[in-house]
C-alpha positions as CSV (number, residue, x, y, z in Angstrom):
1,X,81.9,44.3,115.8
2,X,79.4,41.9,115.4
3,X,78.7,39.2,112.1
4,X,76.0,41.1,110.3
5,X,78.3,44.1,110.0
6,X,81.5,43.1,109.4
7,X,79.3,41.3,106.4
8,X,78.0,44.6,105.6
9,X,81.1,46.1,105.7
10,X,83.4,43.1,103.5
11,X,80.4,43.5,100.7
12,X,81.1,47.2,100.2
13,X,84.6,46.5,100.2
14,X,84.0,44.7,97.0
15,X,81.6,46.8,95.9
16,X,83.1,50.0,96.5
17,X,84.1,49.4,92.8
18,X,80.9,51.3,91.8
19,X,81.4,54.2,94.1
20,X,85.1,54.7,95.6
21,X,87.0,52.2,94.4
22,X,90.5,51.6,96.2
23,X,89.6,54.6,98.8
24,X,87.2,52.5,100.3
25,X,88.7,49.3,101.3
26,X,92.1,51.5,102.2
27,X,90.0,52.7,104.8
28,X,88.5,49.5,105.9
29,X,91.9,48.0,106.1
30,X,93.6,50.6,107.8
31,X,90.2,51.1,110.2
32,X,90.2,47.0,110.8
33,X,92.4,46.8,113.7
34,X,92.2,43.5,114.7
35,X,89.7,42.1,113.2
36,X,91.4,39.7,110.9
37,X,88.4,39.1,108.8
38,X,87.6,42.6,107.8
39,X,91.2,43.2,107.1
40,X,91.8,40.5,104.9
41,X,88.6,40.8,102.9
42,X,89.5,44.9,102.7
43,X,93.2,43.8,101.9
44,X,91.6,41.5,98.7
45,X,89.6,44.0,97.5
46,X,92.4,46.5,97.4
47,X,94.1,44.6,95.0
48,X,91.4,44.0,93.1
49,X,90.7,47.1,92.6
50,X,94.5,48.1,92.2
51,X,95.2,45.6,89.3
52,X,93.1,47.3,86.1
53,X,95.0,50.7,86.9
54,X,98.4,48.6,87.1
55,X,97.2,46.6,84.0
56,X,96.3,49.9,82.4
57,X,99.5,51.8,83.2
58,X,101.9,48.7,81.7
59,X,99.7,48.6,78.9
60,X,100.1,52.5,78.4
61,X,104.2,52.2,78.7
62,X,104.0,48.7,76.2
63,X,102.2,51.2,73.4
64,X,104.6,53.6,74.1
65,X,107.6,51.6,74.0
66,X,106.2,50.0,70.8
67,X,105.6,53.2,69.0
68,X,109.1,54.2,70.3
69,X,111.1,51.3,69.5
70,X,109.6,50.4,66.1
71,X,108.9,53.6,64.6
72,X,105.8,52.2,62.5
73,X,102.5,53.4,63.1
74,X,100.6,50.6,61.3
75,X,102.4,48.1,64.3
76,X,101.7,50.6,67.1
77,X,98.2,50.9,65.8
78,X,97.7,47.3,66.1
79,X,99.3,46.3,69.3
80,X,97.5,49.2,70.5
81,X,93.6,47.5,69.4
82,X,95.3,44.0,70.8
83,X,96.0,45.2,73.7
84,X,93.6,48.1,75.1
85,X,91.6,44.9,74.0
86,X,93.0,42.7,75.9
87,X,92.9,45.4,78.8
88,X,89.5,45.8,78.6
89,X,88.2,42.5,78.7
90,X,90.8,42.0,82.1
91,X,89.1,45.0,83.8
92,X,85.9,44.4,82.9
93,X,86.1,40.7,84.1
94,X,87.5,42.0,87.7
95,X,84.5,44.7,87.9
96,X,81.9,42.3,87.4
97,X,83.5,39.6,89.6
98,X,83.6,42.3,92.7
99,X,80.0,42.7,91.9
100,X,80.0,39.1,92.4
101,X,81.9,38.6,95.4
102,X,80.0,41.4,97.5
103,X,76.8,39.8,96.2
104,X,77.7,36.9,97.4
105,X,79.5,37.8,101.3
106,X,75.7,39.6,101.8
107,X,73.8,36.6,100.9
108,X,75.4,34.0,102.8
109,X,73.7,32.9,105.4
């Protein structure tokens, strides 16, 4: 493959967030063969896309561990704000800086 679209292609890795996030760069990466820099741009963008679910699924089982293993709601209730807070802020941080990333492997030069 030539420059122009393996750029094309490591952009919507990154910004596959807006329309199949982790499908898309799977495919890429499996698809890459050997082309080491597709892969390894695919492989980032994986994680990146990987990490808010994992962050969201630990911060599901912390709740419910919370709830479980203190038995009061008004604690649960607040650890719950912190950290869906917390959460939120972490995934939308990661979202945006795929935007940025993509953005930025099209308009190199």
């Amino acid at each position: 493959m030539d420059q122009s679209t393996n750029k094309i292609v490591n952009g919507f890795s990154y910004i596959s967030i807006l329309f199949a996030p982790i499908l898309f760069p799977l495919v890429v990466w499996v698809l890459s063969g050997t082309n080491t820099d597709m892969k390894g741009h695919a492989q980032r963008a994986l994680w990146l896309h990987i990490l808010p679910v994992i962050l969201t699924i630990v911060a599901f089982i912390l709740v419910g561990s919370t709830g479980l293993l203190t038995n009061n709601a008004e604690h649960t209730g607040w650890v719950t704000v912190i950290l869906f807070g917390i959460v939120a802020l972490v995934d939308f941080g990661l979202f945006i800086y795929n935007l940025i990333v993509g953005l930025k492997i099209w308009l190199a030069k």
